[in-house]
C-alpha positions in Angstrom: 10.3 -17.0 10.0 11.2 -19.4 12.4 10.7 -17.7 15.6 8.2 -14.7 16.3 7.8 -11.9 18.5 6.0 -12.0 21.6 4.6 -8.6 20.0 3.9 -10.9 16.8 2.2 -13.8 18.2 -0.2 -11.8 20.2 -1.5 -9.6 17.3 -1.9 -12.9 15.3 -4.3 -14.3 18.3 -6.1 -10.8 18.9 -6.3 -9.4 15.1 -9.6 -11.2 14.1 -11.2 -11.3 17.1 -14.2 -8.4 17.9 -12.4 -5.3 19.2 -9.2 -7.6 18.9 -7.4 -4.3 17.2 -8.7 -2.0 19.8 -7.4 -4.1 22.6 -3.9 -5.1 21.0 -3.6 -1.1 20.8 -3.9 -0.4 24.6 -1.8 -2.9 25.1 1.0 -1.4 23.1 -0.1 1.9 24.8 0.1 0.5 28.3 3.7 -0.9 27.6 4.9 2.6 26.1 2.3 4.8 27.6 3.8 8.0 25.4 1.8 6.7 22.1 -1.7 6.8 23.6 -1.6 10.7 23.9 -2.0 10.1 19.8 -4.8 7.4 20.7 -4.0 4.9 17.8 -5.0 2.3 16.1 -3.1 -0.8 14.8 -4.4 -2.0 11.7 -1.9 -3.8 10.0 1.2 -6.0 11.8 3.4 -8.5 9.8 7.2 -9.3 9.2 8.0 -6.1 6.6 4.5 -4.5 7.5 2.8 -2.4 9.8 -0.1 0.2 9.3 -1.3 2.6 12.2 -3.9 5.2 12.0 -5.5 8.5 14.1 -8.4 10.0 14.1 -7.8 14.0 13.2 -9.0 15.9 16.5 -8.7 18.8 18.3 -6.1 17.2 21.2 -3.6 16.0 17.8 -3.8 19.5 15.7 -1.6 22.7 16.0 -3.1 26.1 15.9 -3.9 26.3 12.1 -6.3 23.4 12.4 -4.0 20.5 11.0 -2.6 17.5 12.6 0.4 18.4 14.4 4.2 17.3 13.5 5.0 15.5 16.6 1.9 13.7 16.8 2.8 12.4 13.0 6.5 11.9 14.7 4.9 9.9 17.0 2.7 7.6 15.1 5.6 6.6 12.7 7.9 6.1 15.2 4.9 3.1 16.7 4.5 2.0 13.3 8.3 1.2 12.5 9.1 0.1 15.8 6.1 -2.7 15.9 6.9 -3.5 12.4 10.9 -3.7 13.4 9.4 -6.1 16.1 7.5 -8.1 13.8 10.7 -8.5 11.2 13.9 -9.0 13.4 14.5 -11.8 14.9 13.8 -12.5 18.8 17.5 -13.1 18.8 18.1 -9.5 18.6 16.6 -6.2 20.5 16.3 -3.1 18.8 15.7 0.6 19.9 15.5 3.4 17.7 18.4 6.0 17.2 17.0 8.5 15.0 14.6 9.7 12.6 14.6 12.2 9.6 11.4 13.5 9.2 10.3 15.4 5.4 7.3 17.3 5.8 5.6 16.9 2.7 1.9 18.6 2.9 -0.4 19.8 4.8 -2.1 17.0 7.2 -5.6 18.0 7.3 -7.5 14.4 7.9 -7.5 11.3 9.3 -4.5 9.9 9.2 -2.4 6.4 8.5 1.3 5.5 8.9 2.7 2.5 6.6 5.9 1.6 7.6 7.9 -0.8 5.6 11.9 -2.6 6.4 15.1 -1.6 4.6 16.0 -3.9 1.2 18.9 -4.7 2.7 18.6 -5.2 6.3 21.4 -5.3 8.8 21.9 -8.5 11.3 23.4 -6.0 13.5 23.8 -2.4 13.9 21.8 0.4 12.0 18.3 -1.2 10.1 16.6 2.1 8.5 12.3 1.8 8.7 10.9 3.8 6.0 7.7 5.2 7.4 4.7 7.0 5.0 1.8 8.9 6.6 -1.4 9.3 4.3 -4.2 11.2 4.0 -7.3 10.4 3.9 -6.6 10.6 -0.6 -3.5 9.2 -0.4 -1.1 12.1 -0.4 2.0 11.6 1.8 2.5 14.5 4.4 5.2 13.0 6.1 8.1 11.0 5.4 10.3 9.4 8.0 13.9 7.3 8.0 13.7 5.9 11.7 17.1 4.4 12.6 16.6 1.6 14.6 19.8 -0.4 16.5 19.8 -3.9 16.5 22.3 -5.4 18.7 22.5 -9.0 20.8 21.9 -8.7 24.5 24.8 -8.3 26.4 23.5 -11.3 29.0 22.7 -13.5 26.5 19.1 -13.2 26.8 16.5 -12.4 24.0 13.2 -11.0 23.2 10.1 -13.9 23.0 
């Protein structure tokens, strides 16, 4: 890719760097405050890729004891929409639109969203982020379709 993200380019200086995930996290957190009430941690960024994870604790769980659906909401919808920023081009913003969300077991660990881009993705309009949470053995609990608009901006200006 010719161009990257501003979102991109700083995980790429911070990533191997002591603490370098930890602080690239609050940083995301301080620019979208909503995500730190899930207290994340970015793993993995990279055109097509992004892995986030949480720690399973009391202030995330539901009142059986398992990690709650929202907060799983939550951490796919960071995990597409950093790895949408790493994909698309500065040329275009995006926002999301939507999500389906499949519930698919019970969510009783640690967790860790892997969100991967569409085959076919759109230059602009709809671009659908597949998003996988795990469990701590692999089992998907959730499954989400985040639809994410891509559009030009209207002033001319893009994202850097």
């Amino acid at each position: 890719m010719a161009s990257q993200s501003r979102v991109l380019k700083l995980w790429q200086r911070l990533e191997n760097r002591p603490g370098g995930h930890w602080l690239f996290t609050r940083l995301v957190c301080w620019q979208a405050p909503y995500f730190a009430s899930i207290k994340p941690r970015v793993h993995v960024l990279e055109a097509g890729r992004c892995e986030v994870g949480i720690r399973k604790r009391r202030a995330v769980t539901n009142h059986i004891g398992s990690v709650h659906a929202i907060a799983m909401c939550n951490m796919a919808e960071l995990a597409g929409g950093l790895m949408t920023d790493a994909t698309v081009t500065p040329a275009y913003r995006w926002i999301p639109k939507g999500m389906t969300v499949e519930y698919r077991a019970i969510a009783k660990t640690d967790l860790v969203a892997r969100a991967y881009p569409p085959e076919a993705p759109a230059a602009e309009g709809d671009y659908v982020v597949g998003v996988d949470v795990h469990d701590r053995d692999d089992q998907v609990v959730l499954h989400a379709d985040i639809t994410m608009w891509l559009s030009q901006p209207k002033s001319g200006r893009t994202r850097k």
